[in-house]
N, C-alpha and C positions, 0 to 999 in steps of 0.2 A: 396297189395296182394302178399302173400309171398308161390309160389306153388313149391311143391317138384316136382325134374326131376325123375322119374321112371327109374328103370335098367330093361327091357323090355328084355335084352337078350336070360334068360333062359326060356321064353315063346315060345311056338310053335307063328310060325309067323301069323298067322290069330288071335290068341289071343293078341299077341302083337300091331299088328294096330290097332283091337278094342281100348285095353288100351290108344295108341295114341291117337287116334282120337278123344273120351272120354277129353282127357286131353285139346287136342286143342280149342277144343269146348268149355270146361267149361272156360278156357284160356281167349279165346278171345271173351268173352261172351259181348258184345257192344261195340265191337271195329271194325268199320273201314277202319282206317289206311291199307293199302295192306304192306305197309312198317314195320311197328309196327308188322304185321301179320306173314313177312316174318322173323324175326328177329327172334321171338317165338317160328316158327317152326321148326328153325333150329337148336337152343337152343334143345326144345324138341326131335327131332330126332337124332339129334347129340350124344349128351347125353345118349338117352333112348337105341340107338342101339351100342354106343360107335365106330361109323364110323371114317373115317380116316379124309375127307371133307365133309360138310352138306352145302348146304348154293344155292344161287340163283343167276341166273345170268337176270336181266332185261334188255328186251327192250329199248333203249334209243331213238335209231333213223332208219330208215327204212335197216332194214342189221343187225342191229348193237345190240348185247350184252355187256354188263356190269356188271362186280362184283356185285353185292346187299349185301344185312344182309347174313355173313355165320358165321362158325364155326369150326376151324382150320387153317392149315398151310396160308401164302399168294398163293389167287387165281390168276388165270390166271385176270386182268382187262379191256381186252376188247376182245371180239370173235366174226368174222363174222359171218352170218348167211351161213351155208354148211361146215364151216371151226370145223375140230374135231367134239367129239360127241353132244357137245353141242350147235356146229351152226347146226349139222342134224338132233337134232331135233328139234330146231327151225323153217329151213328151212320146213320141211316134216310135223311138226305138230303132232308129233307123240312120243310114249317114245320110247325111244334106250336102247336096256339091252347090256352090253359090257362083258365078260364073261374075258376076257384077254385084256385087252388096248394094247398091244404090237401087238397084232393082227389087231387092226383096222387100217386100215388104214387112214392116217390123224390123228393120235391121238397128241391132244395137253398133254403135258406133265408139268404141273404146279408142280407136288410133285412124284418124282422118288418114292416114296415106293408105290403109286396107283396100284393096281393090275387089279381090277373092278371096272365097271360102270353103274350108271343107270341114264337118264337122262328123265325127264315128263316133257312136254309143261305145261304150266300153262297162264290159258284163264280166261281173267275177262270179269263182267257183261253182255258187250254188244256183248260174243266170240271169240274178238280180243285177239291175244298172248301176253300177259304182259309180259312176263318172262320162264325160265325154270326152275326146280329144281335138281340139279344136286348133287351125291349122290358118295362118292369115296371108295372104300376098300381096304386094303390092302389085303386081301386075293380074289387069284384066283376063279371068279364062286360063287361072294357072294351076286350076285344078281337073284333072280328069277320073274316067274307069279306072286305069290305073294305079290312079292315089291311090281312089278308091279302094282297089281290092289290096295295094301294097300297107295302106294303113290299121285295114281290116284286119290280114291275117297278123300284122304288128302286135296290136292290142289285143288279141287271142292273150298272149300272156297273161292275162290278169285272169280269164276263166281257167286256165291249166295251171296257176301256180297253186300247190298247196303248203302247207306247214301251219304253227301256230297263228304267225304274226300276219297271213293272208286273212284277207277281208270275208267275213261269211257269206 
């Protein structure tokens, strides 16, 4: 399957996660893999919105985050759970929109050009946290509601997929 990555930029953004989401879907149409899954979407996001970092950080051990499948510069490879934006919202359960990283406090700093953030829990089958999806911009204030809710119902995939090789 050889699928073209969409440049989604010059779409208003409710059209553009349609298009995403569209794409993920057709994508990963019997697959799975949450890993295989994650690799795709990062691919596809990465790409579609032309972001600075795409990519995932997994659960490994109770605390504990993990680089996953991304897209870009090297990630940070391991972060606690409260530690920067992406252990809070791990810790909290919750997406974090970051509007200035310089402003957060606790901000982990993997890639000096990051300006914005968004970070979404990411909850498989049985509602446990597998992961987060964390999302980097080089432009100040490039994340909104929007993202928000377009990222949101993205990563639904991972509680709706089932089969064996899905994460309990």
């Amino acid at each position: 399957m050889a699928e073209e990555t969409a440049d989604l930029r010059g779409l208003p953004k409710a059209q553009a996660y349609e298009a995403l989401a569209s794409s993920v879907q057709a994508t990963l149409e019997g697959i799975h893999d949450p890993i295989a899954a994650m690799a795709t979407i990062s691919a596809l996001l990465h790409h579609g919105f032309g972001h600075l970092w795409t990519g995932f950080y997994r659960v490994v051990s109770p605390g504990l985050l993990c680089v996953g499948p991304y897209q870009g510069t090297l990630g940070c490879l391991e972060i606690r759970f409260g530690k920067g934006v992406c252990g809070t919202a791990a810790a909290e359960g919750r997406t974090v929109v970051v509007p200035d990283v310089q402003a957060f406090p606790g901000h982990i700093t993997c890639d000096a050009r990051s300006r914005s953030e968004i970070v979404v829990p990411v909850f498989g089958p049985g509602g446990a946290l597998i992961a987060v999806l964390d999302v980097d911009s080089d432009r100040a204030g490039a994340f909104d509601d929007e993202d928000r809710a377009g990222l949101e119902a993205l990563v639904g995939w991972f509680a709706a997929v089932r089969g064996e090789d899905a994460v309990p």
